[in-house]
C-alpha positions, -999 to 999 in steps of 0.1 A, spaced: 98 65 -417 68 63 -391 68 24 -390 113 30 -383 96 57 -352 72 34 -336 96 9 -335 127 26 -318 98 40 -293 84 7 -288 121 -7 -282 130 19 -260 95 18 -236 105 -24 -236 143 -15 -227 129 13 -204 105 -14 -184 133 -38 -186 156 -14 -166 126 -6 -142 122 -43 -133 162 -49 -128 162 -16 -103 133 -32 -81 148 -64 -81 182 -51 -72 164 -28 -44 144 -57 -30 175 -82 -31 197 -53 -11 167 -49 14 166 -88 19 201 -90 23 206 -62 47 175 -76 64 196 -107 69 227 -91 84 209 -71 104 192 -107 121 227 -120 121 241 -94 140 213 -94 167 216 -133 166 256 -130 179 247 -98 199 242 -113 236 214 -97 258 222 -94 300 198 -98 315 185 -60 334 201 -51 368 183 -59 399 170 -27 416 179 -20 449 146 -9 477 155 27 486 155 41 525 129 61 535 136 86 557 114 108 574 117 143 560 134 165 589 117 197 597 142 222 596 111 251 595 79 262 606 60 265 577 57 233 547 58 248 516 33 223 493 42 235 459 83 228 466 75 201 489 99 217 515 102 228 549 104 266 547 116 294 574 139 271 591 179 278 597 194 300 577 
């Protein structure tokens, strides 16, 4: 009866570590393959090339008050 035990145990642990081995060869398999459509997707994906920036006018800052105000970088007490 203990020898009939240890062998459904022992067939069980084998058929348990056999199971274990066909999951992490499934998983790696669906990694590789999605690894592979993902570089076939950015293979047909074309890149343009970035836009060209344009220099911006610098205009002198008019001073509309009497007072520069530093922290809002504005002229202050002007028209209202």
């Amino acid at each position: 009866m203990a020898t009939d035990l240890e062998a459904q145990s022992a067939a069980a642990s084998t058929a348990d570590s056999a199971t274990a081995q066909q999951a992490g060869a499934i998983a790696a398999l669906q990694a590789q393959t999605q690894a592979s459509e993902v570089a076939a997707i950015r293979r047909t994906i074309k890149r343009r090339p970035a836009r060209k920036q344009e220099e911006a006018e610098k205009t002198p800052l008019e001073q509309s008050g009497s007072t520069y105000n530093v922290w809002y970088h504005k002229w202050a007490g002007g028209n209202r």
